[in-house]
C-alpha positions, 0 to 999 in steps of 0.5 A: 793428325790434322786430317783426322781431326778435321775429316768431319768438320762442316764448312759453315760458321758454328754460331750461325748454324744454332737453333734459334736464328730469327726469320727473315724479314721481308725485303724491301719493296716499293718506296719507303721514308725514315729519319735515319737510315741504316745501310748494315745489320751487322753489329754496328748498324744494329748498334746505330739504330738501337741507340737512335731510338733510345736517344729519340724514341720517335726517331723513324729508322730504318735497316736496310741489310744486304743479306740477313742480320750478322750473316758476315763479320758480325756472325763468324767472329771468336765471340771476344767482347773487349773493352779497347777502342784501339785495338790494344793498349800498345796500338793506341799508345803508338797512335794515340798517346795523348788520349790513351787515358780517355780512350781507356776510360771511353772502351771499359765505359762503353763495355760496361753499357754493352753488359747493361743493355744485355741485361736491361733488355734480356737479350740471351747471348752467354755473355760472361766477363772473364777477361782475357789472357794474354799467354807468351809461347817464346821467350821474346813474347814474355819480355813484351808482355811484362812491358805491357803489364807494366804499362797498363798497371801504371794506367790503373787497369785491372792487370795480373802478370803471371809466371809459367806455373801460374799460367798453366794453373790457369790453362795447361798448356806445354807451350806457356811460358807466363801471361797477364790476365786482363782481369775485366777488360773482356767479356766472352759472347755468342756473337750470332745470338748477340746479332740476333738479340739486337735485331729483336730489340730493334724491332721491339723499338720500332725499328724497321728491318729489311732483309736481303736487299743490297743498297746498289747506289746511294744518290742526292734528293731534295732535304736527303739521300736515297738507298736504291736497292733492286725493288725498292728505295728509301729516302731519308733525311740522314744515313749510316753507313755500317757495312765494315769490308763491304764498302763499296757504297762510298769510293773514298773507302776504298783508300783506307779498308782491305779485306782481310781474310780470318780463319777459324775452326770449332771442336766438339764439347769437350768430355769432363775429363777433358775439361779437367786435363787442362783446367780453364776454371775462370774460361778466359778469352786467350790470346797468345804474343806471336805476331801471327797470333791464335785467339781461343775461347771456352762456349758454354757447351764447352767447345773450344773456338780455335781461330788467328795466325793465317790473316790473308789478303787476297790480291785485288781484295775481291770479297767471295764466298768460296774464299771462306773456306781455305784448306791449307789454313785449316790444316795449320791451326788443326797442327798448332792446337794439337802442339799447345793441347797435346792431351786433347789429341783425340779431339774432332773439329765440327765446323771450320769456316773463314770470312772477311774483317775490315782492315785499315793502316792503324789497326782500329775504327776510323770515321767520317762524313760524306755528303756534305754530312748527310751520311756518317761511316764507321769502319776499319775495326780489324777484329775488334769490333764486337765491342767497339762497334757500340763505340762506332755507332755512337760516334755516327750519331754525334757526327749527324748531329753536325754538332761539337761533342765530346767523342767528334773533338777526338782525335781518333775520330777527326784523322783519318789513317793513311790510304793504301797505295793502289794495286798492285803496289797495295798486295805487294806491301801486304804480302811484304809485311805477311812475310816480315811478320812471320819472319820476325815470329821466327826470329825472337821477334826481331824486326826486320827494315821493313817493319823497323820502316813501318814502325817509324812511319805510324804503320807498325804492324803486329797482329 
């Protein structure tokens, strides 16, 4: 079954093979000068430099982009815009307990200037705000979810828990047992155009872009820092720094980030009387309760993106082009689709592609400093960060300021998470809690002493 469906399937990311994608721009040359300059195109050096030149529009910045914009993470993600900053609500609270309420508030905030920005400058991205659906297929998975809801009810979110026969109204899959629809807390995008709509509007800003020019080394210079690239270099006054898995610019991340390898597969359009065999009239993102979990998405030619469970980290965390496509991971979520849509087992997969999201130990955005503040980094999203990258780019622009603000006083952004071990130790502890996840997914969710060991320690691990 899997082998046929997948037997025509390209292997590239769908959303960057679309008409539409803008031409490159020119790499940089020579020496150039800026206020700010951003190392990353990627949404949250995009992010960075939009809202610079709103804050000052007479701000010099300029992108300097290792390959062209949104060709890593940014490119190849499910498209699901959400409004957490803490990669869920269970996350934050385990770490952040006592500014939840405000992180909560900060997330749907900074969502609702994400739509707002899309409108204002007509950035054409098939952004939709239809929430998500958080679907169980197990019985353990319903008993968490019910907590959820209840917890998130109780923080005034716009939460709906559903029984087994309202969740397969929804969408008609055997597989669900109930669910809690996250009524607004998500937006569904075309995460390439999002990319590609931003860099327009940069450029419209003044923004000055350079394309597939790798920043090899930043270095001091008098008043600044500068980017050595192999033709050119700019010298600034103040740099971000936006590279998420591709960090290799500044040593200490390499303490707090692995990459970690996702997987995804894209289906033909679905035919209307396909369409109807499983209904999805509202087109929520879904996401399912397992710790190796699926994310799935309607497009607007109606597709189904079908991503998750295989989360793989390669030993050494050497970040390479053939590891985007992985056959054996292909094969599994071709398997698991079929199980939760049996009525669309005629379907084909078009396209089947991977690529690398920065991880760090507490699952969400961390930040900081360096060059004696000189240089801001964001980093650390873990899947999250079509939405929380606008958060992150905000966050550097306060932290280069060298002033008190309201997002530098919290706590998310003064700590950091704890540092990986070294290697090998680093890849025998993930491959450890790989293997203590997928064992708990078969066992009712029941943790075993590793994770219960994690738990205690601030490193639980559940997606």
């Amino acid at each position: 079954m899997a082998n046929r469906s997948l037997a025509d399937a390209v292997p590239e990311p769908y959303w960057l093979g679309q008409a539409g994608a803008p031409d490159a721009a020119e790499p940089l040359h020579g020496v150039e000068s800026a206020d700010l300059a951003v190392v990353g195109a990627g949404y949250s050096g995009l992010w960075t430099a939009l809202l610079a030149k709103e804050r000052d529009p007479g701000r010099d910045v300029v992108i300097v982009e290792a390959g062209t914009a949104g060709w890593a993470a940014s490119g190849r993600n499910g498209g699901f815009c959400a409004a957490s900053l803490t990669h869920g609500l269970d996350n934050g609270l385990s770490r952040f307990p006592g500014e939840m309420d405000t992180l909560e508030r900060l997330g749907r905030g900074n969502l609702d200037e994400i739509e707002d920005t899309i409108r204002r400058y007509g950035i054409e991205c098939d952004f939709a705000r239809t929430g998500e659906l958080l679907v169980a297929t197990a019985e353990w998975q319903l008993r968490e979810l019910t907590a959820y809801h209840g917890e998130a009810e109780s923080r005034g979110l716009d939460v709906r828990l559903l029984d087994r026969e309202q969740t397969r109204a929804e969408i008609g899959s055997p597989t669900y047992l109930g669910g809690v629809w996250d009524r607004t807390g998500c937006a569904m995008i075309d995460p390439a155009r999002l990319v590609w709509g931003l860099r327009r509007v940069c450029l419209e800003l003044g923004v000055r872009i350079y394309e597939n020019s790798p920043v090899e080394r930043i270095t001091t210079v008098p008043g600044g820092l500068r980017l050595h690239t192999w033709r050119g270099i700019v010298d600034a006054a103040h740099v971000a720094l936006a590279t998420g898995a591709h960090g290799g610019l500044l040593r200490r991340l390499h303490h707090y980030v692995v990459p970690i390898y996702d997987y995804a597969l894209m289906t033909e359009p679905l035919t209307a009387g396909q369409l109807a065999a499983i209904g999805w009239r509202h087109r929520q993102g879904v996401g399912d309760g397992g710790n190796q979990f699926h994310y799935y998405r309607l497009t607007a030619d109606n597709r189904i993106l079908w991503g998750g469970y295989d989360a793989i980290y390669y030993s050494g965390g050497r970040i390479s082009p053939e590891r985007d496509q992985r056959e054996a991971t292909f094969a599994v979520l071709a398997d698991h689709f079929a199980e939760t849509f049996p009525q669309l087992a005629d379907v084909r997969f078009t396209h089947k592609w991977g690529g690398v999201i920065d991880t760090c130990s507490r699952f969400s955005s961390f930040f900081g400093t360096a060059y004696r503040g000189r240089l801001a980094y964001a980093a650390g999203y873990t899947g999250l960060g079509v939405g929380a990258t606008r958060f992150g780019a905000n966050v550097m622009l306060d932290l280069l300021t060298d002033r008190p603000t309201a997002l530098t006083a919290l706590k998310m952004v003064r700590r950091k998470p704890i540092p990986f071990p070294p290697e090998p130790v680093r890849s025998g502890v993930i491959e450890l809690t790989r293997w203590s996840i997928a064992r708990a997914d078969r066992h009712e969710g029941r943790r075993n002493v590793w994770l219960r060991a994690l738990d205690k320690a601030g490193l639980g691990f559940d997606s």
